[in-house]
C-alpha positions in Angstrom: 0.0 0.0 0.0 2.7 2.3 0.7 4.3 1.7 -2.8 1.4 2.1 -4.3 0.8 6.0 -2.4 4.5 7.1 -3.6 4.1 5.7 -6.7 0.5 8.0 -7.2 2.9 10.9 -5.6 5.4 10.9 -8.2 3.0 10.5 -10.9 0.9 13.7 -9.9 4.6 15.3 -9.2 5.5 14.3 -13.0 1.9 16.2 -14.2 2.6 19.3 -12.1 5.7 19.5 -13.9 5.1 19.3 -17.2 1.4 21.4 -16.5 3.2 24.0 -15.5 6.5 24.5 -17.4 5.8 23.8 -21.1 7.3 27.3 -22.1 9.6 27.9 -18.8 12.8 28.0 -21.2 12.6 29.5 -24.6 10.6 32.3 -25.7 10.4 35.3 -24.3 10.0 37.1 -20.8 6.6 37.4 -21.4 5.7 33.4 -20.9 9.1 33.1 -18.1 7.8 32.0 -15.0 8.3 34.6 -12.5 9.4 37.3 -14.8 6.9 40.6 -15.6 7.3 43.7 -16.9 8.4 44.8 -13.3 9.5 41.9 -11.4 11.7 38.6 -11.5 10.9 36.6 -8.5 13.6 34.1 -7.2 13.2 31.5 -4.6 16.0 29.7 -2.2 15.8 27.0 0.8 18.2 27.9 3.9 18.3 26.9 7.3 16.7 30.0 9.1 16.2 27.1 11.7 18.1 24.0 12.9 21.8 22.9 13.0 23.1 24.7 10.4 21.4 28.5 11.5 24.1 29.5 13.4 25.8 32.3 10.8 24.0 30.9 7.9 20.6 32.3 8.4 22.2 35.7 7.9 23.1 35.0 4.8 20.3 35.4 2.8 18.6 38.4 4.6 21.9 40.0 3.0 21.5 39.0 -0.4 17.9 40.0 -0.2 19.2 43.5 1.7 21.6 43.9 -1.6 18.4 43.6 -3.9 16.7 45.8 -2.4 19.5 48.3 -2.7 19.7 47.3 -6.4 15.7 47.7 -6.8 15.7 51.6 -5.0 18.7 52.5 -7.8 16.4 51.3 -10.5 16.2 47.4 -10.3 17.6 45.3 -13.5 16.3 46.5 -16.8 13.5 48.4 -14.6 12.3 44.8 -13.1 12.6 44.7 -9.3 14.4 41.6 -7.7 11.8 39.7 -5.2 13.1 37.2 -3.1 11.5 34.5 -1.4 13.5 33.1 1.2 11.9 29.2 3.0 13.3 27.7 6.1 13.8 24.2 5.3 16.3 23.6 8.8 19.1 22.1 6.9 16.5 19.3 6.7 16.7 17.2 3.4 12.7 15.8 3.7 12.2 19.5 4.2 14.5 21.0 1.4 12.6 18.7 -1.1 9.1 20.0 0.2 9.7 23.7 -0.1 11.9 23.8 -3.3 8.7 22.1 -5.0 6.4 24.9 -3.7 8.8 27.2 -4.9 8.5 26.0 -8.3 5.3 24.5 -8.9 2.9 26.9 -6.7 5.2 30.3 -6.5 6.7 29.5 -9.7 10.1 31.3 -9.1 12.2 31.9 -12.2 15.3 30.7 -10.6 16.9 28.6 -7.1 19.8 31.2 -5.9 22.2 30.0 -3.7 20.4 26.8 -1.7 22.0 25.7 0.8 24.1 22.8 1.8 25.9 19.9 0.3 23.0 17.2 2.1 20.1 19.3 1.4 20.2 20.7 -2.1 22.1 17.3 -3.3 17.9 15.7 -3.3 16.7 18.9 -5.6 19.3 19.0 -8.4 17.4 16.4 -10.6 13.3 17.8 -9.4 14.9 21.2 -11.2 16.5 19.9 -13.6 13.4 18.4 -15.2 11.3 21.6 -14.5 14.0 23.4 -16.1 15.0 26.1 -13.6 18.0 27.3 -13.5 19.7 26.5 -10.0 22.2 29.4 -9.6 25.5 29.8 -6.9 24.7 27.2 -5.0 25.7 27.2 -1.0 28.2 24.8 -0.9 31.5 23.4 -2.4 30.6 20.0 -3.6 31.6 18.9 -6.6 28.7 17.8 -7.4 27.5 21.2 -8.7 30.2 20.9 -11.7 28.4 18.7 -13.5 27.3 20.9 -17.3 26.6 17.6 -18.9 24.3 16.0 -16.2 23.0 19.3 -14.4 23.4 22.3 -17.0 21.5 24.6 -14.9 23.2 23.8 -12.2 26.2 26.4 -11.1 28.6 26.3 -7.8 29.8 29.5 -5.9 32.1 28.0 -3.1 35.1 26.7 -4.3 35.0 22.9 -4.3 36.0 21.3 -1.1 38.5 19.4 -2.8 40.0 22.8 -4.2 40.3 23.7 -0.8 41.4 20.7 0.9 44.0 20.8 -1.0 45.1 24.3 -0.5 44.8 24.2 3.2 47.0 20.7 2.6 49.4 22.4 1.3 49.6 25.1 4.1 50.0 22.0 6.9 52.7 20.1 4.7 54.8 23.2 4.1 54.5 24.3 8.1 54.0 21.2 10.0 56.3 19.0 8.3 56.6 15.8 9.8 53.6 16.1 11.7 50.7 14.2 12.8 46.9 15.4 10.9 43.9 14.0 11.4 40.4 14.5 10.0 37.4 15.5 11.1 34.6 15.9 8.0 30.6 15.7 7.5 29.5 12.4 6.4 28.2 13.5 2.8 30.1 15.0 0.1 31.4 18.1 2.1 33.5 16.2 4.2 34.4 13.2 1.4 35.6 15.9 -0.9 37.3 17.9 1.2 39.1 14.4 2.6 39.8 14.1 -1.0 42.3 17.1 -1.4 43.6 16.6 1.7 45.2 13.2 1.1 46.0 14.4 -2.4 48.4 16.6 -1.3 49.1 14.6 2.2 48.5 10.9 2.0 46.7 9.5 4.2 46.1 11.1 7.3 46.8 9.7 10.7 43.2 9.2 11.7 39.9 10.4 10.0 36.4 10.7 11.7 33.0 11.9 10.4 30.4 13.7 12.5 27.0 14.0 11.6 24.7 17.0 12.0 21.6 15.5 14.2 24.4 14.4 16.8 25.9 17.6 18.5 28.6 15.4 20.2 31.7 14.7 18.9 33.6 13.6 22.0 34.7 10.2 20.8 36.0 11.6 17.5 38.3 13.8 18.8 38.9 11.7 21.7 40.1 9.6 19.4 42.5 12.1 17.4 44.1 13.0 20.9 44.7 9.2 21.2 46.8 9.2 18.0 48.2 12.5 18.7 47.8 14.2 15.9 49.5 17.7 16.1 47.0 19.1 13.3 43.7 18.4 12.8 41.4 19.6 9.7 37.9 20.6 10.1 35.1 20.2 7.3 32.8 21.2 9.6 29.8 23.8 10.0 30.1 26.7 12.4 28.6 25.1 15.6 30.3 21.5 14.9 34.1 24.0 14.4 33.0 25.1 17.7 31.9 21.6 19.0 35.2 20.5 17.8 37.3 23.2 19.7 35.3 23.1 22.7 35.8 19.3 23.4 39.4 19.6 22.7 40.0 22.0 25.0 37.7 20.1 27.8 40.0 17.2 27.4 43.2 19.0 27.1 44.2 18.3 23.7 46.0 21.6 22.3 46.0 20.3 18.0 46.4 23.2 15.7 43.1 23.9 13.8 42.7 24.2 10.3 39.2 24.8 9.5 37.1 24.8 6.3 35.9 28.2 5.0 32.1 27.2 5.6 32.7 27.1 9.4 35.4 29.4 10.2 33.2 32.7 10.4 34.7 34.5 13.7 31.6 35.9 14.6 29.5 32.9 14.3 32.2 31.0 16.2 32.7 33.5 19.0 29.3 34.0 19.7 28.5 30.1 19.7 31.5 29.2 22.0 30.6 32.5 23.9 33.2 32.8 27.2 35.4 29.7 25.7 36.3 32.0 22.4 39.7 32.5 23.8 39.9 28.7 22.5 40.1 30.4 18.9 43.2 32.0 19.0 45.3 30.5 16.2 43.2 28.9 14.3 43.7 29.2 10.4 40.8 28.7 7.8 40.7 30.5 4.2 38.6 32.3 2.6 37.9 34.2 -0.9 36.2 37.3 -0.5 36.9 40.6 1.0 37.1 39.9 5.6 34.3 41.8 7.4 36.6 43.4 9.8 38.5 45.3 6.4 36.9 48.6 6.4 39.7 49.8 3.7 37.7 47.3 1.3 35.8 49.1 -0.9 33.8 46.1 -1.1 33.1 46.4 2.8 32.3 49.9 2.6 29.5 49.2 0.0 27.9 46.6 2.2 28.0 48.2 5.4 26.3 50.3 3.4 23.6 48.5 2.2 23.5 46.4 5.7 22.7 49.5 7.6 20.0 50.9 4.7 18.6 47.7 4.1 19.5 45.1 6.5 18.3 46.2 10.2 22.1 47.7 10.4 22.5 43.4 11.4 25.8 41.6 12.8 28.6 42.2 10.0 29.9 39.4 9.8 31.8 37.3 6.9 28.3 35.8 6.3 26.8 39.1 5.5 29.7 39.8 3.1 29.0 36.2 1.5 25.2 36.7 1.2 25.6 40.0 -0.4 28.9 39.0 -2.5 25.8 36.4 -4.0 23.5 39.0 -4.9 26.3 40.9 -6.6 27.0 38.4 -9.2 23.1 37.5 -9.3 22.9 40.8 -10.7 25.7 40.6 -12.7 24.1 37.8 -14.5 20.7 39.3 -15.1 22.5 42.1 -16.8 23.7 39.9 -18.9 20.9 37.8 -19.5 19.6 41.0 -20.9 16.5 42.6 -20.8 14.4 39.7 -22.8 14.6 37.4 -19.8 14.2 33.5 -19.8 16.0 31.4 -18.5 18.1 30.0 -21.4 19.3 33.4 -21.3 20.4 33.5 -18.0 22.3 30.0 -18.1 24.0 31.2 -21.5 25.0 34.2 -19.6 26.7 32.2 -16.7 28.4 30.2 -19.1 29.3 33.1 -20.7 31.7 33.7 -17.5 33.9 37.0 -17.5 32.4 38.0 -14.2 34.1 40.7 -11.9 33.6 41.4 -8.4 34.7 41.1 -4.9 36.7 37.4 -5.0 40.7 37.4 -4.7 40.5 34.9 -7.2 38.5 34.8 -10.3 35.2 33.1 -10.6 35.1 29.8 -13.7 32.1 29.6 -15.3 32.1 28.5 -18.7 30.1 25.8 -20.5 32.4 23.0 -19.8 33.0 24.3 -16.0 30.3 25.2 -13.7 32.5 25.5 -10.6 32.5 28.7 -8.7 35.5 30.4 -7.3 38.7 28.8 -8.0 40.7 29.5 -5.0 41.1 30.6 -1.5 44.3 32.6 0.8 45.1 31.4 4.3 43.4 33.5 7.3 44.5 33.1 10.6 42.5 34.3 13.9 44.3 36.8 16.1 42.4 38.5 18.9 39.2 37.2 17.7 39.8 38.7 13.9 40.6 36.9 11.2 43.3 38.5 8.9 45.0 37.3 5.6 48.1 36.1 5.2 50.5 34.9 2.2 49.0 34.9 -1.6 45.9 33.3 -3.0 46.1 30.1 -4.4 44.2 28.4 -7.3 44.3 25.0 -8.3 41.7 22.0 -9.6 39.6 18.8 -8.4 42.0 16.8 -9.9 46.1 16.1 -9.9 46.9 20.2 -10.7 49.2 22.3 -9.0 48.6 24.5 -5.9 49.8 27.7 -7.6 49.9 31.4 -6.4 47.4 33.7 -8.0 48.9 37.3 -8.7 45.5 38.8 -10.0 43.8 41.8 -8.1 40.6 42.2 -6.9 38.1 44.5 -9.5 36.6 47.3 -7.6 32.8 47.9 -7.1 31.0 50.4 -9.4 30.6 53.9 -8.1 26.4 53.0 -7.6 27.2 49.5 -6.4 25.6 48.5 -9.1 27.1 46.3 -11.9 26.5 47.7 -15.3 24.5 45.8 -17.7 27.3 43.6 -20.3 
């Protein structure tokens, strides 16, 4: 009986779909779901709620603060951005649930940056065959790079194993010799990222997994002070990098941290560890965009801008600057889509790459690569502020070099505003 009731469910799925997206493609603007004359509406799932809320709930209250900031200077080709923003608590069952109301009853033009590796992983194919383009996602998996299986499918993050194996190469180079264990998620995030780390390493001394319904990861780091590691990598979410630290510090293991940039947001990390943030001192992460706490960015000054104007003045924090970095290149894409919007356009625009904006490294979009940024530089936390240090690197998923990027950061617009292409 229960077969028969899902099978009936993903038959009625199958006829919303194709009821309501025969023309959601081609054409023009004028059949595009959630385009107008005066609005595009776009739709993501984050975890306002649950595990993962910690820092990431703020990030899309600042992407939709940077809309509205693009809609009072005269919105994209005179549309105003909408965006509709459901809690699905870092929850797969509830990712799947509101992502389909999204599409089939709100009927968003696009997905902009869902997030997290477990929870948008179960929406790429329902898109896919409704044909919506599923922009920036929130996360490094690899899985986003896929043009041939998912071509409306794009990454922001750099790819976990992109970073693994720059923050690798940082522990081989300084801690020579040296005892590293591993501490990931148990889906993709932490697989990949284990990925580039032994790429560049080996294999590590010990590895563990954690996952995010079990806030206790005493016997996995119990276990790392067994081996004694010296170093021990973190692809972790902000409250499980403060888990990790906290419980190290309760059994007196001293390992040096090297965290993932998804969980390495001072801020969030401070607040969550609250009179135990002392315990951060030291730690080293990476990162790609401009640091909240660099008011000679002009890329900062334009946020806290907009954060104060449109944001309840909110906690500045690196998630802000990521949420807003987002919107930024949203933008940049409708302008390129042009004024005609569908969504072919918009896909052939991301493709289209050349992007500019806030990253130290470029973004790599092209039709063949639908990876976002292509690098990180090394921070390390000092006083509770996390500063750069060294170059940027850039480097692939695959056997290629960890190599120094010499590029420079473009600066914003005078409006703040990127300019249609």
């Amino acid at each position: 009986m229960k077969r028969t009731a899902t099978v009936l469910a993903a038959l009625l799925l199958a006829a919303g779909c194709s009821n309501g997206n025969s023309n959601s493609s081609g054409g023009s603007s004028s059949n595009t779901p959630g385009v107008t004359d005066t609005e595009i509406l776009v739709g993501t799932h984050q975890p306002l709620t649950g595990p993962a809320a910690a820092g990431y709930s703020s990030i899309a209250p600042a992407t939709k603060a940077y809309f509205d900031y693009v809609n009072a200077n005269g919105g994209v080709y005179g549309r105003k951005i909408t965006y509709k923003i459901m809690d699905d608590g870092y929850n797969p069952a509830n990712t799947q649930q509101v992502v389909r109301q999204l599409v089939l009853q709100d009927k968003v033009f696009a997905i902009l940056n869902g997030l997290g590796t477990p929870t948008h992983t179960g929406v790429l194919d329902f898109l896919k065959t409704n044909r919506v383009p599923d922009l920036f996602v929130a996360s490094g998996s690899r899985t986003w790079n896929q043009p041939d299986k998912y071509p409306g499918t794009f990454g922001f993050n750099p790819d976990y194993t992109v970073e693994g194996k720059i923050l690798a190469t940082y522990v081989k180079e300084t801690y020579a010799g040296k005892k590293v264990c591993f501490l990931g998620q148990d889906d993709d995030f932490g697989k990949d990222s284990l990925a580039g780390v032994e790429q560049v390493l080996g294999s590590v001394t010990a590895k563990q997994t954690y996952v995010v319904t079990n806030p206790n990861v005493g016997p996995q780091i119990g276990a790392f002070k067994a081996a004694a590691c010296d170093v021990v990598v973190l692809a972790s979410i902000p409250g499980f990098t403060a888990l990790s630290i906290g419980t190290a510090a309760k059994i007196g293991y001293k390992p040096q941290f090297v965290v993932s940039n998804v969980g390495s947001d001072p801020t969030t990390l401070a607040k969550t560890l609250g009179a135990a943030a002392p315990l951060l001192e030291g730690v080293v992460a990476a990162n790609y965009l401009p640091l909240a706490t660099d008011d000679s960015s002009p890329w900062i000054q334009l946020y806290k801008k907009v954060n104060a104007q449109y944001n309840g003045n909110a906690t500045f924090d690196n998630n802000v600057v990521y949420g807003m970095s987002v919107g930024y290149l949203f933008v940049q894409a409708l302008q390129g889509a042009g004024k005609d919007l569908t969504r072919d356009k918009l896909t052939e625009a991301v493709q289209k790459g050349g992007f500019t904006g806030p990253g130290l490294v470029p973004v790599r979009f092209s039709a063949q690569d639908h990876s976002g940024y292509a690098g990180e530089q090394l921070t390390k936390l000092t006083g509770g502020k996390a500063t750069y240090f060294g170059t940027p690197y850039t480097t692939d998923d695959a056997a290629g070099a960890v190599a120094p990027y010499s590029g420079t950061a473009a600066a914003p617009p005078a409006n703040g505003v990127p300019p249609a292409q």
